[in-house]
C-alpha positions, 0 to 999 in steps of 0.5 A: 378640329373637326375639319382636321378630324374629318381630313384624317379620317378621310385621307385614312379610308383612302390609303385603304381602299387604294391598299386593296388587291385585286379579289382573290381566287381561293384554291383548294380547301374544304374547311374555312379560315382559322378550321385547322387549314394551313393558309398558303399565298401565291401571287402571280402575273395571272393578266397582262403581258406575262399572263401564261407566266401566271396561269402556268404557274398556278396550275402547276402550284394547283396540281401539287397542292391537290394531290398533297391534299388528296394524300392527307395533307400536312401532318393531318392538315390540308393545305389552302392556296389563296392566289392574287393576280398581280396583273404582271406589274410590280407595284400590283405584286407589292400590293397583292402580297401586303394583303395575303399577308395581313389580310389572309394571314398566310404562313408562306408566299409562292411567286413570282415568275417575273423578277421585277415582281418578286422583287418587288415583293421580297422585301414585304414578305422578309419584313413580315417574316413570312417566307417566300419561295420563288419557283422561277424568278433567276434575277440574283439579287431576289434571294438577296433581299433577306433570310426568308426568301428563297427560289428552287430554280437557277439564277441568271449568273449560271444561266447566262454564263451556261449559254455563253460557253454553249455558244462559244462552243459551237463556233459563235465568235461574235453576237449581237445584243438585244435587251429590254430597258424595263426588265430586271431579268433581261439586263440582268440576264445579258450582262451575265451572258456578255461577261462569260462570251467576253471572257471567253474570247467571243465579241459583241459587235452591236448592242441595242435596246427595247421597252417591254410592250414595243410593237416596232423592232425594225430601227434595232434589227436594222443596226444590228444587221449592219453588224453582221452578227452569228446570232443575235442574244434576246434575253426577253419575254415570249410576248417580245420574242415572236414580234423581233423574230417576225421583223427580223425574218422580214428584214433579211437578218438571218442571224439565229435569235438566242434567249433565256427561259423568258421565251418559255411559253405556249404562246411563244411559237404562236406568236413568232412561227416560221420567224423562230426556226433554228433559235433556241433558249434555254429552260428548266427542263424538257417535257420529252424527257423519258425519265419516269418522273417527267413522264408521268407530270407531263401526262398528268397535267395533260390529262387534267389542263388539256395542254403539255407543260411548259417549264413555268408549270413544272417549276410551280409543281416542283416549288409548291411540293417542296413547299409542303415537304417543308411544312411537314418537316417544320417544327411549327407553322411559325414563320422562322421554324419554316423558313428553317425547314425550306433551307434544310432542303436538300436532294429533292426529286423534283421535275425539274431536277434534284432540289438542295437549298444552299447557303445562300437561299438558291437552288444549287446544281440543277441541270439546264437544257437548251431547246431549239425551233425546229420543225415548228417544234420545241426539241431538245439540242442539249443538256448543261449540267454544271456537276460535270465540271468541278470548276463551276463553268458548265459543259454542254453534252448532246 
């Protein structure tokens, strides 16, 4: 009896301490726990592959929570982040949102830029009913996961099938794919892309794939120049993205390289250089845009982090604001009355568009712009806005 006690006992203190996550980062707030505070999570990729996806994304959740704080708070309350580095893996982002939860006791959850976390930690937070908003995970199948999940972005359905018709529209009649194994959003992201390009008369003449984290490209490009592609599709991570346009540059394959908002990152020219010249991707907004709202986050956050925004920041600003918004609209803090708030959202001026929550938890009829490597620099080549065209499918303007 006492051994078995012992091995109970024991087996116990080990499920809690592997349960525990990484040491928190505590954002802002003046009050303790339980002080008249509302306790908000965020769990992100703040290390690892995806690190700039996290350190992004908490700035902009930051900036937000500050001002909406420096403004009186939530009906007289201020708002407390508690943010949880999930170190760009899945079963970290599982455990960093477990503990936000039942250790932190927080109201509502912000993240994750990967869709592989966020699905990874959606069905916590539904089964908790706490709910979660995602500034920028596309995967469709994240909202899916339950009532109490939502996101303020586009989904990968909309962004690849944005991108085909783009393309179709400038003359693009076949593409090759390259897509990573490991990724959520990339297979997800190509499949979408290659269903709109098929059906729109485009053909795919080589199909190849990588493991997120590979260093070595060159057997894949090399079949994929054997095609003789017009551009070459790469729904990937920044981190992926330069090294593929280095050893593609390298190969002589001088087909375009074409992605998703997964190339948005400071670090993406860095890695690639001269390699992305004249590829493009599509993202959430623009930091050149004129308009008075950009304009002025984009000089904010300048002023504050040092550094122009990338949409990741904008998407994180935009999410913890409608956040807030919700909050103050909520009949309680209960989980239910604020998940009923979030999904009354509608026309939210945000920076990356006007913000309505639709009925199945997304973010419905926000703008995508597509940006280009020219020069060394990001610069814009169009603007998709799928209200110009009532049956659904987007039209790109100039």
């Amino acid at each position: 009896m006492k051994k078995n006690l012992f091995v109970v006992v024991f087996s116990a203190i080990v499920v809690a301490v592997a349960g525990c996550a990484p040491k928190s980062e505590t954002g802002t707030g003046t009050t303790t726990a339980g002080g008249g505070e509302i306790l908000v999570g965020e769990y992100g990729s703040l290390t690892g592959p995806q690190g700039t996806f996290g350190t992004s994304t908490h700035n902009g959740i930051m900036m937000a929570i500050d001002e909406i704080n420096a403004n009186g708070g939530v009906n007289g309350k201020k708002i407390k982040v508690i943010t949880e580095d999930d170190q760009s893996k899945q079963e970290e982002a599982a455990t960093a949102v477990t503990k936000l939860i039942s250790e932190n006791n927080v109201v509502a959850v912000l993240g994750e830029v990967a869709s592989s976390c966020s699905l990874a930690a959606a069905p916590i937070c539904q089964q908790n009913k706490v709910p979660m908003i995602t500034p920028s995970s596309t995967n469709p199948e994240i909202t899916k996961k339950g009532d109490y999940i939502f996101r303020t972005c586009y989904t990968d359905d909309y962004q690849g099938h944005s991108l085909a018709d783009y393309v179709l529209s400038e003359g693009v009649k076949n593409a090759a794919l390259l897509t990573d194994v490991k990724s959520d959003y990339s297979q997800g992201l190509g499949h979408f892309f290659e269903e709109r390009f098929t059906a729109g008369g485009g053909k795919i003449v080589a199909r190849a794939s990588y493991a997120n984290g590979d260093s070595d490209f060159r057997a894949q490009l090399t079949t994929v120049k054997a095609s003789n592609p017009q551009i070459l599709f790469v729904p990937g991570y920044y981190t992926d993205i330069g090294q593929i346009a280095q050893q593609e540059h390298d190969l002589g394959l001088n087909a375009p390289l074409v992605g998703g908002d997964g190339w948005e990152s400071p670090k993406l020219l860095e890695i690639g250089g001269k390699a992305l010249e004249g590829s493009y991707y599509s993202n959430h907004y623009f930091y050149g845009d004129p308009a008075p709202m950009v304009h002025e986050f984009v000089q904010k956050y300048k002023d504050r982090f040092g550094a122009t925004p990338d949409g990741m920041a904008a998407l994180a600003y935009d999410a913890a604001r409608v956040l807030a918004d919700s909050l103050k609209r909520a009949k309680s803090t209960k989980g239910s009355d604020i998940r009923d708030a979030i999904a009354a959202t509608k026309n939210f001026q945000g920076v990356t568009g006007t913000i309505t929550i639709g009925p199945d938890r997304n973010a419905v009829g926000k703008k995508l712009v597509i940006e280009e490597v020219k020069g060394g620099q990001l610069t814009l080549k169009a603007t998709v806005d799928p209200q110009k065209n009532v049956t659904g499918a987007a039209t790109a303007t100039h």
